[in-house]
TORNU-529980 format. One line per field, with one value per residue (C-alpha): residue number from 1; residue in one letter; x, y, z. Coordinates in Angstrom, 1 decimal. Layout:
N
seq <- NUM | ...;
type <- A | ...;
px <- X | ...;
py <- Y | ...;
pz <- Z | ...;
//
This chain:
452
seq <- 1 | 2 | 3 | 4 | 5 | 6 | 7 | 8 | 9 | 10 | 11 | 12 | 13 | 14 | 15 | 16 | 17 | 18 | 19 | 20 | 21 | 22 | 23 | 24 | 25 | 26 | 27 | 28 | 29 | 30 | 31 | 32 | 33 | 34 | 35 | 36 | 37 | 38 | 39 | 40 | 41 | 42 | 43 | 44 | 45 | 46 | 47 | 48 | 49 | 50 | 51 | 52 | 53 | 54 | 55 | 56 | 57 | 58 | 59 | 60 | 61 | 62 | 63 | 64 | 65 | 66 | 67 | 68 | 69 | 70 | 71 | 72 | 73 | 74 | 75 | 76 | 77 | 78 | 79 | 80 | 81 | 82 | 83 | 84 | 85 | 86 | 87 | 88 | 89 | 90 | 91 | 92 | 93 | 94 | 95 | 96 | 97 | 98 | 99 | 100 | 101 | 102 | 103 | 104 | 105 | 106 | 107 | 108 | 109 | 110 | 111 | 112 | 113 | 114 | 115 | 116 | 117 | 118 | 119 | 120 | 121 | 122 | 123 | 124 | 125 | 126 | 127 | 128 | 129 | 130 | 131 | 132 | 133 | 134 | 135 | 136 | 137 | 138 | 139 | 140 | 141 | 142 | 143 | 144 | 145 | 146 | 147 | 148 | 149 | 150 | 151 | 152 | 153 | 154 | 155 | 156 | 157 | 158 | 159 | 160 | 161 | 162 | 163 | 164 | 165 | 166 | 167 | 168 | 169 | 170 | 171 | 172 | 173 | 174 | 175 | 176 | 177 | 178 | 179 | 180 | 181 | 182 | 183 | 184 | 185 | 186 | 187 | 188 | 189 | 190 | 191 | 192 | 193 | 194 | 195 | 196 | 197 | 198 | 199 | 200 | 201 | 202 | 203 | 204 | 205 | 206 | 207 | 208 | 209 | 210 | 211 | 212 | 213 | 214 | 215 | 216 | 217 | 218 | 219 | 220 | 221 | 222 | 223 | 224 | 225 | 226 | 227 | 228 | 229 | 230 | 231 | 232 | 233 | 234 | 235 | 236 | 237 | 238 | 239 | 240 | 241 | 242 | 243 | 244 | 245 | 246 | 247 | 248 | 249 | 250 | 251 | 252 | 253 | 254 | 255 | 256 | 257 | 258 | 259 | 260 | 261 | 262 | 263 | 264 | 265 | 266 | 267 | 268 | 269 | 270 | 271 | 272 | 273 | 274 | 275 | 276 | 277 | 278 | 279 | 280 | 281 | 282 | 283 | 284 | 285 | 286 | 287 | 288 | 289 | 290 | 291 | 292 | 293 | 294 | 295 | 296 | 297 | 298 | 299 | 300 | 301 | 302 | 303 | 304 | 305 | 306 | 307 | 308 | 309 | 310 | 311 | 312 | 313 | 314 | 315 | 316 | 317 | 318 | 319 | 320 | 321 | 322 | 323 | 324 | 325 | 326 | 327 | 328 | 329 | 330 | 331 | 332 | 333 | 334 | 335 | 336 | 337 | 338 | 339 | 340 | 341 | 342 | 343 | 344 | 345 | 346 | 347 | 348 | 349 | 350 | 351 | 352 | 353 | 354 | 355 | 356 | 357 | 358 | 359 | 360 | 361 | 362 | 363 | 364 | 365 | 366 | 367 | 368 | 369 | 370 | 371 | 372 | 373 | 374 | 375 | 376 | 377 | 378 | 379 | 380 | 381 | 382 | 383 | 384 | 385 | 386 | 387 | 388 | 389 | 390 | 391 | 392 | 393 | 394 | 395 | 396 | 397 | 398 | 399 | 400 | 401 | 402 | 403 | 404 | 405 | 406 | 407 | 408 | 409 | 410 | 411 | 412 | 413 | 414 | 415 | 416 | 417 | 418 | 419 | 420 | 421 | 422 | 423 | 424 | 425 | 426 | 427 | 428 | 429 | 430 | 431 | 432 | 433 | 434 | 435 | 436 | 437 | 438 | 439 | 440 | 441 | 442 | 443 | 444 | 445 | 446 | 447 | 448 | 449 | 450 | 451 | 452;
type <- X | X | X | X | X | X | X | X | X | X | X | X | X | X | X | X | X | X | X | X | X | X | X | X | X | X | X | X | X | X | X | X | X | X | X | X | X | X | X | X | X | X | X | X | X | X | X | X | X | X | X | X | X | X | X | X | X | X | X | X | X | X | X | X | X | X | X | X | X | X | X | X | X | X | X | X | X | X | X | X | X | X | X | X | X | X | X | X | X | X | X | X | X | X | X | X | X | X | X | X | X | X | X | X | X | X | X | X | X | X | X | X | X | X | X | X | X | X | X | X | X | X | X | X | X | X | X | X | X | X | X | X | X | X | X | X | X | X | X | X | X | X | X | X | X | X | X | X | X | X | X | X | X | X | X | X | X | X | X | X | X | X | X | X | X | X | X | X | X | X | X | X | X | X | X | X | X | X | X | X | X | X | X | X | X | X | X | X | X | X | X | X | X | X | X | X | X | X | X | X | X | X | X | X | X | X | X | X | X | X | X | X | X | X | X | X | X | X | X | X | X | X | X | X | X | X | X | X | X | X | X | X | X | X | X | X | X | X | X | X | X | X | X | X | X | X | X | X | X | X | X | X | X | X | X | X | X | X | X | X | X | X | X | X | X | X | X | X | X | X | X | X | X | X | X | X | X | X | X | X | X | X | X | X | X | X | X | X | X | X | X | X | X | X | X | X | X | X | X | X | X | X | X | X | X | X | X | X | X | X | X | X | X | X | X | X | X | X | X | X | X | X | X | X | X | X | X | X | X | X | X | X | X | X | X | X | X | X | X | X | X | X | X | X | X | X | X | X | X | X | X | X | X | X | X | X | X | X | X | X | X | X | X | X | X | X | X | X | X | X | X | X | X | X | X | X | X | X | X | X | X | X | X | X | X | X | X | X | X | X | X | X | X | X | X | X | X | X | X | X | X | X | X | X | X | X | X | X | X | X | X | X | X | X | X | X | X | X | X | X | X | X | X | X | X | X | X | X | X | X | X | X | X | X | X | X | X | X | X | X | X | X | X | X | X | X | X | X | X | X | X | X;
px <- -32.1 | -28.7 | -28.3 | -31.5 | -31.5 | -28.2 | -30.0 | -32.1 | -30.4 | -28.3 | -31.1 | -32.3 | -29.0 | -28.3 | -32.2 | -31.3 | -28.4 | -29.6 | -32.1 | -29.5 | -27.7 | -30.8 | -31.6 | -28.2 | -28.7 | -31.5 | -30.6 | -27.7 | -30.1 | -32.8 | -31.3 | -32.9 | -32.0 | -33.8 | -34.8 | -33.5 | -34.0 | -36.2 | -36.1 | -40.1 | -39.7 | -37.5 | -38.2 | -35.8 | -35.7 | -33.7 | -33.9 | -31.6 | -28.1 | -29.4 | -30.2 | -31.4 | -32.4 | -35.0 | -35.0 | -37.4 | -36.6 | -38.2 | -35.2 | -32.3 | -29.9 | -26.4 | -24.3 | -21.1 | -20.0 | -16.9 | -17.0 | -15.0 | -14.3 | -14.4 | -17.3 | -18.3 | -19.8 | -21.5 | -21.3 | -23.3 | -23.2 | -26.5 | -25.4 | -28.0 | -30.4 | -31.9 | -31.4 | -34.4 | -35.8 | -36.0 | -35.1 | -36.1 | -39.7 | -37.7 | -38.9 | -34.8 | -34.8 | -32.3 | -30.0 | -26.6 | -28.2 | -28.3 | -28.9 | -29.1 | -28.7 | -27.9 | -24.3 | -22.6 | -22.5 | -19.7 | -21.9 | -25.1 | -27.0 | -26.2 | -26.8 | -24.7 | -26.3 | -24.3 | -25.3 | -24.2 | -23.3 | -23.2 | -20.1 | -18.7 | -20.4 | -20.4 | -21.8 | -24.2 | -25.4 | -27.7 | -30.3 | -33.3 | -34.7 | -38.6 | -41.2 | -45.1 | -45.4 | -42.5 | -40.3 | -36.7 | -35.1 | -31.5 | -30.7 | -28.3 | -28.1 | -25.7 | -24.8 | -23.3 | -20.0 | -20.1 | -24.1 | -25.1 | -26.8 | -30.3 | -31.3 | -34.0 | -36.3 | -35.7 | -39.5 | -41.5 | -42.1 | -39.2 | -39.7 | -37.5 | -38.5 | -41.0 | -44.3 | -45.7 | -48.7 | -50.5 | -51.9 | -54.4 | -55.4 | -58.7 | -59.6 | -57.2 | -56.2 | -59.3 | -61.7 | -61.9 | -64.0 | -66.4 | -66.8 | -67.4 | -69.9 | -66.7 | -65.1 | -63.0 | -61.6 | -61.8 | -58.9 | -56.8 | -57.7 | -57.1 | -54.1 | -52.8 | -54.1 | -52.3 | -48.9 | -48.8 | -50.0 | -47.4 | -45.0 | -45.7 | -45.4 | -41.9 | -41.0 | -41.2 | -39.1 | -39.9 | -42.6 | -42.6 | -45.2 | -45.9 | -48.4 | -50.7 | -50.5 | -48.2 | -49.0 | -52.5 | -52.6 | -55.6 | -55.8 | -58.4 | -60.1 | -59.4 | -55.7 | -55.2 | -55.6 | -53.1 | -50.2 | -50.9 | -50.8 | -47.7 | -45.8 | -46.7 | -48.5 | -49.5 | -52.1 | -54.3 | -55.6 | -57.6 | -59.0 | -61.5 | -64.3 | -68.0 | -70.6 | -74.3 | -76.8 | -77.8 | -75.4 | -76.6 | -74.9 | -71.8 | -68.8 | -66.8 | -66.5 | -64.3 | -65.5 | -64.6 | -65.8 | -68.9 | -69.4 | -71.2 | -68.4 | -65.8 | -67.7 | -68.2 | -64.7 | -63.5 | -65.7 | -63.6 | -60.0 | -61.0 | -61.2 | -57.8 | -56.3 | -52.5 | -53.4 | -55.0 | -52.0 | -49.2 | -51.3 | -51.4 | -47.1 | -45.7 | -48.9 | -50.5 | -48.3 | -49.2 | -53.1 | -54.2 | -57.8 | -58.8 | -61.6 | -59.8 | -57.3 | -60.3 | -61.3 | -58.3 | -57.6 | -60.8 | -60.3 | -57.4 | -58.7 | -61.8 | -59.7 | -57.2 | -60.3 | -62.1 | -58.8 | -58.2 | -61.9 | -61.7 | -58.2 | -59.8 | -63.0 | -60.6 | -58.5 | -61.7 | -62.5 | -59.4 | -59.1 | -63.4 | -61.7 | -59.0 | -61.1 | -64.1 | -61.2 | -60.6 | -63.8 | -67.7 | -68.0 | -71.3 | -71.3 | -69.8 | -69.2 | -67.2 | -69.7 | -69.2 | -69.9 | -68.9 | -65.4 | -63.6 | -60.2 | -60.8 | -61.0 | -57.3 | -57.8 | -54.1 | -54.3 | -56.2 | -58.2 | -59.9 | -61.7 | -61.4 | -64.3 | -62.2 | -66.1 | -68.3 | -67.1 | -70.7 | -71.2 | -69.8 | -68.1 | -66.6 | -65.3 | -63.7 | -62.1 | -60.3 | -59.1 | -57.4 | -53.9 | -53.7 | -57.3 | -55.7 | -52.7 | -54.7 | -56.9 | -53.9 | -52.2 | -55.1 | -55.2 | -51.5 | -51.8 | -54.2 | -52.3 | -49.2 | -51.7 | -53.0 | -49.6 | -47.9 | -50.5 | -50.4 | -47.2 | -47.0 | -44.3 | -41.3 | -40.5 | -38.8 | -41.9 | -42.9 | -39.0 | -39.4 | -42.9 | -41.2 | -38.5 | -40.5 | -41.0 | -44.7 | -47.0 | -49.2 | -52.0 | -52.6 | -56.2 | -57.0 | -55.1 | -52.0 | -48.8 | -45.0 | -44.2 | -46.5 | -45.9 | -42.6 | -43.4 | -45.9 | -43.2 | -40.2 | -38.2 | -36.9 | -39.0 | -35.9 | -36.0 | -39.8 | -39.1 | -35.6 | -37.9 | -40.6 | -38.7 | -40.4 | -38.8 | -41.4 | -43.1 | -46.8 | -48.6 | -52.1 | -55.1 | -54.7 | -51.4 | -49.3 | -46.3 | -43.6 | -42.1 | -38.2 | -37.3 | -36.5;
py <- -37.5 | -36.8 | -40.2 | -41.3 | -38.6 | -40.5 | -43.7 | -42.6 | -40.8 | -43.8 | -46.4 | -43.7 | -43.6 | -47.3 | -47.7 | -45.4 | -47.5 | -50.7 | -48.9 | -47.5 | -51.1 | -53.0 | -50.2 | -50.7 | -55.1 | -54.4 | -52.4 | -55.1 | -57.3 | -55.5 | -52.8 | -49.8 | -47.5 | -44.5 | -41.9 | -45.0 | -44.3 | -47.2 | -47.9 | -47.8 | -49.0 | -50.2 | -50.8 | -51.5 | -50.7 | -50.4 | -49.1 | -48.9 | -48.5 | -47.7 | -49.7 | -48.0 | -48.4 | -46.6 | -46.6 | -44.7 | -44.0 | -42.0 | -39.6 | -38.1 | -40.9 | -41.2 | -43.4 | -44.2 | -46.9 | -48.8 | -51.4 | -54.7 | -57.2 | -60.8 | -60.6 | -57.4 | -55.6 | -52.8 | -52.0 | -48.9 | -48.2 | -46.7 | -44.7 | -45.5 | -46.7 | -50.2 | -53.2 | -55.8 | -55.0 | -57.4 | -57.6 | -60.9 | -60.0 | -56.5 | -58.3 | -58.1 | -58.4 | -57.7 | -55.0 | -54.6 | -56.1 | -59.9 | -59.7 | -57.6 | -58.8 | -57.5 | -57.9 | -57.4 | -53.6 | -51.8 | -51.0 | -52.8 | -49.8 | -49.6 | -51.2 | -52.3 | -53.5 | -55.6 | -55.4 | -57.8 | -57.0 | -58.6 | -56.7 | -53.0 | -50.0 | -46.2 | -45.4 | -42.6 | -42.1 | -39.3 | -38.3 | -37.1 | -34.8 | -35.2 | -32.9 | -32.7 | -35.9 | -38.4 | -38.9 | -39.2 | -41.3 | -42.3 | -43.6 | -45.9 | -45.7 | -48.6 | -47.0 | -49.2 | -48.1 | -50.0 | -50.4 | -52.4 | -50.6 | -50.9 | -51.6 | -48.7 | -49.4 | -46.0 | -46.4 | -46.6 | -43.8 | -42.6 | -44.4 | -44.7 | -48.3 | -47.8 | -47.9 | -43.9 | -43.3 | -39.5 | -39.3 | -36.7 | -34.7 | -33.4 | -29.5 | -26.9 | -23.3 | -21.1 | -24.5 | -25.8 | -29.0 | -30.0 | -28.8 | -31.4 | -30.1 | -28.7 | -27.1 | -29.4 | -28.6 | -31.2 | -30.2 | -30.6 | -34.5 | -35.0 | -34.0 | -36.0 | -38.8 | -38.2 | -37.6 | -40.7 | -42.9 | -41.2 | -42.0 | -45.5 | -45.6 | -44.0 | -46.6 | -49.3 | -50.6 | -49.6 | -47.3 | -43.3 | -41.5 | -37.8 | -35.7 | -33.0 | -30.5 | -31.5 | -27.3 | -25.7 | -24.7 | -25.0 | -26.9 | -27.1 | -30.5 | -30.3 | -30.1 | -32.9 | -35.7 | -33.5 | -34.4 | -37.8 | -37.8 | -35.4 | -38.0 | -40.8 | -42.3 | -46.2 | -45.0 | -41.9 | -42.1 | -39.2 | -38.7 | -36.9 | -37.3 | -37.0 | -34.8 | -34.9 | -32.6 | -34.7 | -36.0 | -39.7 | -41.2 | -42.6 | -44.9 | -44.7 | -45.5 | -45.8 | -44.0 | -44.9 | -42.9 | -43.7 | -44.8 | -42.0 | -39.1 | -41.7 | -41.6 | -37.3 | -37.2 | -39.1 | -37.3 | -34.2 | -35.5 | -36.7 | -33.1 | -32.6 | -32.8 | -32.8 | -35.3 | -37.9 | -37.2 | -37.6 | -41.2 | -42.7 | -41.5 | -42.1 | -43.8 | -40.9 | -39.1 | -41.6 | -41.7 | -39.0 | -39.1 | -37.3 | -39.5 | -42.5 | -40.7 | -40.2 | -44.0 | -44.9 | -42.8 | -43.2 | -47.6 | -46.8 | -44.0 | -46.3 | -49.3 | -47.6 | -46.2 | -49.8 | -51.2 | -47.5 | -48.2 | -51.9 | -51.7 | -49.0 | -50.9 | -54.0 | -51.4 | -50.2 | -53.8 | -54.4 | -51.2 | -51.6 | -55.0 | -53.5 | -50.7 | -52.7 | -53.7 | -50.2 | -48.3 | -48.6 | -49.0 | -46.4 | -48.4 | -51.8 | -51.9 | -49.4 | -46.8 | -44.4 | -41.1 | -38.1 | -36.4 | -34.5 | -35.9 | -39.5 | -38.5 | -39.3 | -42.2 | -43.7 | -44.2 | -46.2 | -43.9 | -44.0 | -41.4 | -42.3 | -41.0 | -41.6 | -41.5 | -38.5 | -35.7 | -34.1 | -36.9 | -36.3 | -39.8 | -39.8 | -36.4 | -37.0 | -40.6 | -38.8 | -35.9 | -39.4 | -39.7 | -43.1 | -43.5 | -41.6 | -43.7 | -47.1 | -45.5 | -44.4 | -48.1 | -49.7 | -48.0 | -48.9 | -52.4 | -52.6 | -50.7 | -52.9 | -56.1 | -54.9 | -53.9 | -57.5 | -59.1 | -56.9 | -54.9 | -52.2 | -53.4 | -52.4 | -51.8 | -53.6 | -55.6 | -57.0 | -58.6 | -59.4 | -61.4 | -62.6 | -64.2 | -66.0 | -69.6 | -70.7 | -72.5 | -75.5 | -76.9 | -80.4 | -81.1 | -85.2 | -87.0 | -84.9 | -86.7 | -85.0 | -86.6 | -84.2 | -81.4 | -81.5 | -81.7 | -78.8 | -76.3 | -77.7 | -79.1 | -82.3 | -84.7 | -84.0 | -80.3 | -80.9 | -83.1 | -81.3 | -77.8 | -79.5 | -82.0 | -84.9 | -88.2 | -90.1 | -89.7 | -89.4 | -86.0 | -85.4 | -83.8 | -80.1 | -80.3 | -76.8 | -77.2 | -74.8 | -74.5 | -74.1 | -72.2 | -73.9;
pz <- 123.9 | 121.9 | 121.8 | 120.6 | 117.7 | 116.4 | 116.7 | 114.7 | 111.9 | 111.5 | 111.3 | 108.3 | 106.4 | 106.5 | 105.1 | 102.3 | 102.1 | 101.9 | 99.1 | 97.0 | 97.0 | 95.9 | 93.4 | 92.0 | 92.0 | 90.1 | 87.7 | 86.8 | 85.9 | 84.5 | 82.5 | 81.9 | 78.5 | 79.5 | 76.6 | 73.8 | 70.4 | 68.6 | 65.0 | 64.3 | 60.5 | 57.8 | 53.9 | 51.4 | 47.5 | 44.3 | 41.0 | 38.2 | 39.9 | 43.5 | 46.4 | 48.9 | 52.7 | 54.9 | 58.6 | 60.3 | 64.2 | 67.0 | 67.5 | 65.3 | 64.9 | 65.7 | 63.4 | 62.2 | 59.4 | 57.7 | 55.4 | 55.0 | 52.5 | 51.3 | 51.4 | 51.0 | 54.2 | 54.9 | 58.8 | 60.5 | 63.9 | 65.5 | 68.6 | 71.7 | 69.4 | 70.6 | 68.5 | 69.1 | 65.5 | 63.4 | 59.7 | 59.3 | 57.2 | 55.4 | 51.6 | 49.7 | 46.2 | 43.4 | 43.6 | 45.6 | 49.0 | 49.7 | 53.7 | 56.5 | 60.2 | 63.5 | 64.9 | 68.3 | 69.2 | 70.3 | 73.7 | 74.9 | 74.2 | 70.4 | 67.3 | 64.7 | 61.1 | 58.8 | 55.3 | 53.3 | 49.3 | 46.1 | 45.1 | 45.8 | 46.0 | 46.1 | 49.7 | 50.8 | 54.3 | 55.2 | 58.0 | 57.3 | 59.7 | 61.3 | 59.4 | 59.6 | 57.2 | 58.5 | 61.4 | 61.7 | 59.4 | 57.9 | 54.5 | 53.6 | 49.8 | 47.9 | 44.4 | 41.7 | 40.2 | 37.1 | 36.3 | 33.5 | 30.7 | 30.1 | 26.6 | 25.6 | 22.6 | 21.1 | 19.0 | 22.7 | 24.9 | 26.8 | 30.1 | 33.2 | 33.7 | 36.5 | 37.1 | 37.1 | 39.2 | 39.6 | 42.6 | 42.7 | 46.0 | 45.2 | 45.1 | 46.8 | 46.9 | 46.0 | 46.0 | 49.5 | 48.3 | 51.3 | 54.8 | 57.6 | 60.5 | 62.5 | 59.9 | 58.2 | 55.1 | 52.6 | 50.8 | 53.3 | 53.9 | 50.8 | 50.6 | 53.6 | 52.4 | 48.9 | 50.7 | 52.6 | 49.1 | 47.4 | 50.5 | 50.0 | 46.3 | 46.1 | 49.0 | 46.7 | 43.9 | 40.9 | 41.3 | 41.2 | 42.8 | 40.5 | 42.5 | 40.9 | 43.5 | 47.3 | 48.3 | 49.1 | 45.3 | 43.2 | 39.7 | 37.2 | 37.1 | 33.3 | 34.1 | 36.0 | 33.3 | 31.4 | 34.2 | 33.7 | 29.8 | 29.9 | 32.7 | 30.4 | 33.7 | 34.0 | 36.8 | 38.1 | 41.4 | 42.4 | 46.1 | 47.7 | 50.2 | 49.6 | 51.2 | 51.2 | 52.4 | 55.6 | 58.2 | 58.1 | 54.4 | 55.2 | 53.7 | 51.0 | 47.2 | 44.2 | 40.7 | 37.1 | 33.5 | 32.2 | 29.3 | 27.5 | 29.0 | 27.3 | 24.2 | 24.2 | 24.7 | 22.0 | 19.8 | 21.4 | 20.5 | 17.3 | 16.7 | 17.4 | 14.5 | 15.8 | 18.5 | 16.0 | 14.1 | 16.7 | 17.9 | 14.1 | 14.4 | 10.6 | 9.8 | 9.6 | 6.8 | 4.2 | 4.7 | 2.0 | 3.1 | 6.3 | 6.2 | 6.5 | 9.1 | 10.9 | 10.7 | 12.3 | 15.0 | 15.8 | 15.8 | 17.9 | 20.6 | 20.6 | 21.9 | 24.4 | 26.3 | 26.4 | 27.8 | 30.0 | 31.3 | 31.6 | 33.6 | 35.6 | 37.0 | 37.8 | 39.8 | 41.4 | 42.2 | 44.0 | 46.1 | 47.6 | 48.5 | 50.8 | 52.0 | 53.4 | 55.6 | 57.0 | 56.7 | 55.8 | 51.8 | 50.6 | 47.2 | 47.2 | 43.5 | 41.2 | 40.1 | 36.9 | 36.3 | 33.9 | 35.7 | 34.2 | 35.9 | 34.5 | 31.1 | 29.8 | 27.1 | 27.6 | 31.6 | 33.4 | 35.9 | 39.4 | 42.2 | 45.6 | 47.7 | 51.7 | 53.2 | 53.8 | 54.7 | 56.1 | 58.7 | 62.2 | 63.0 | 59.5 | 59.8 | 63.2 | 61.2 | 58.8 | 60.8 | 63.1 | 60.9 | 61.7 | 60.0 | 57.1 | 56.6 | 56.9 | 53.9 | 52.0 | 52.7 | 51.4 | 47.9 | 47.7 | 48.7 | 46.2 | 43.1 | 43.9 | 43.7 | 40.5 | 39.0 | 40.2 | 38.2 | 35.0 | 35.3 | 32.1 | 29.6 | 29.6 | 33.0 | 35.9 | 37.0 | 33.9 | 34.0 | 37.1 | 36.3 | 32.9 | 35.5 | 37.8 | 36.9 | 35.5 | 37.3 | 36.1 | 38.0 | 36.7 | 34.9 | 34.5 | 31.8 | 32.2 | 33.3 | 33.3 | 30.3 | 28.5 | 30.2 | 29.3 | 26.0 | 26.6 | 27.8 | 26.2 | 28.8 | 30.1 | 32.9 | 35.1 | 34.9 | 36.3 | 39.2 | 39.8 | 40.2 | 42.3 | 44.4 | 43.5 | 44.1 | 41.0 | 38.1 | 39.7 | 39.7 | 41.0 | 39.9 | 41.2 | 42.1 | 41.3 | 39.4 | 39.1 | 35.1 | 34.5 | 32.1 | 29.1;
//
């Protein structure tokens, strides 16, 4: 029997043997990184002297850096944090970054980033820790020690060179807005949804985000246009979700001034003496006549609201187009009505309405974060496509636009030879730009323009 029992126990322990071993083999050649840390996202920016790096991750990072030179290198270590993402679609231009790649780690389950510079730099590498709003991320900023100075046009409005935009969480504080059927608070939608545009907004280069409220705080509709006057904004974007007294309406929709508010509240600036004053500037102290004052601050008030107005209902255009994508559309066309937070003559204004708050399914939609943010990428996607077509003068992306080459499509009876002349350059510089090997260009055909 004593015998038997041994048999046994030593038929078990070379089973867990033979177990362990193939565990072991396995592991060799499928390795496991148990618990890694991923990086989820990455965007890259730069303004003025800064270039700055964002990587997002799904745990606090561990990292270390050094740089080396000819060429210049910046190279951070990531501690246990896996390295299959790819930089290859990470959009790089301008500033002190030409490239970033992977390199070899010190240890299979790290990463190591190489980014590659146009010159020196000032380093600053910080983590930022995980909060309601954003996860984990590290920043890698590349500061320039010698920045070039920018050339200010002391008569224009004292801008920072980028593009201002005011988003606008709707209601707050004492006003609650709408309730969905299970209690949701509209304010509080909103101002997730605001959070994340503005995310998105101070993520890319050359764009500031200014929000009229980031706290549970209320603000008078009146005041709102106020902060976007006072900033000097290129945009206001204010969002809120619409209720109705039934459950069934559904879908959202995007809300300009109508005509006959713009017109009441022209009347009610041209009132303002001071404010007719200060937009006639040093014209105004020569015109004797307050009549003829009147005349013209009226001509000019008259004019920035058509273009405010027109500006605003091509914005509204762009942002129903990028919305049908994510959710129901109630009106399929910009609609206009008298709001008191679209009333700022000098900036082009919209309201947002995410979809109704009062009907079940779309309440349960927005209270999904991932719902929220794919409403809040949509309105950026659509300011940054209206922005890269008619970027505000004076900042970085109207030189950027005035630095990309013009295109040409060819119409019959038009050969290089007079498109040359056309542009003022050379038949070379044409086919040099476009690779072509002759003369011969087709009806329709795209052509890019060198500079002269």
């Amino acid at each position: 029997m004593l015998a038997k029992k041994h048999t046994q126990t030593r038929v078990l322990k070379d089973g867990v043997e033979l177990v362990s071993a193939f565990i072991c083999f396995f592991a060799i050649l499928f390795p496991i990184q148990v618990g890694a840390t991923n990086i989820t996202d990455a965007r890259f920016s730069f303004a003025a002297d800064t270039s700055r790096l964002v990587l997002e991750l799904n745990d606090t990072p561990k990292y270390s850096y050094f740089t080396l030179r000819n060429p210049d290198r910046l190279v951070v270590d990531l501690q246990g944090v896996d390295n299959r993402y790819s930089f290859d679609s990470l959009a790089i231009k301008g500033g002190l970054v030409s490239k970033i790649r992977h390199s070899k780690p010190k240890s299979a389950k790290d990463t190591r980033l190489v980014i590659e510079m146009t010159g020196k730099a000032e380093l600053k590498l910080f983590p930022i820790p995980k909060n309601a709003d954003f996860p984990d991320r590290l920043v890698i900023e590349l500061v320039d020690p010698n920045p070039v100075p920018v050339l200010v046009n002391s008569n224009g409005p004292n801008r920072d060179q980028q593009i201002v935009v005011v988003v606008d969480p709707g209601h707050g504080g004492k006003d609650p807005g709408s309730i969905g059927p299970t209690g949701t608070y509209e304010k509080n939608i909103t101002l997730s949804i605001g959070k994340m545009l503005a995310r998105h907004i101070n993520n890319e280069a050359g764009m500031k985000a200014i929000m009229t409220r980031n706290s549970d705080i209320y603000i008078s509709p009146n005041d709102r246009p106020k902060i976007a006057a006072r900033e000097q904004a290129d945009l206001l974007v204010s969002i809120h979700a619409d209720a109705f007294t039934t459950p069934q309406p559904r879908g959202a929709s995007v809300w300009v001034l109508s005509k006959g508010r713009a017109d009441s509240e022209l009347g009610r600036l041209l009132e303002q003496t001071e404010r007719s004053s200060a937009l006639l500037g040093a014209a105004a102290e020569v015109i004797e006549d307050r009549d003829t004052e009147r005349y013209f601050a009226e001509t000019i008030f008259n004019m920035s609201m058509d273009l405010s107005r027109a500006s605003s209902y091509e914005l509204s255009n762009k942002v129903i187009r990028e919305m049908k994508g994510i959710t129901k559309m109630h009106k399929r066309t910009p609609q206009s009505a008298s709001l008191a937070v679209l009333t700022t003559p000098e900036t082009p204004s919209i309201l947002v309405e995410v979809g109704f708050i009062s009907n079940p399914q779309e309440e349960k939609n927005l209270n999904w974060a991932k719902h929220r943010e794919r409403l809040a990428l949509a309105m950026f996607n659509s300011i940054k496509a209206y922005f890269k077509q008619t970027p505000p003068d004076g900042t970085l992306w109207a030189q950027w636009k005035a630095n990309e080459p013009q295109e040409h499509k060819v119409s019959s009876g038009e050969s290089l030879s007079l498109l040359a002349q056309q542009y003022g350059v050379t038949v070379r510089q044409l086919k040099n730009e476009n690779n072509l090997s002759s003369d011969v260009v087709r009806i329709g055909q795209v052509l890019k323009i060198p500079s002269s």
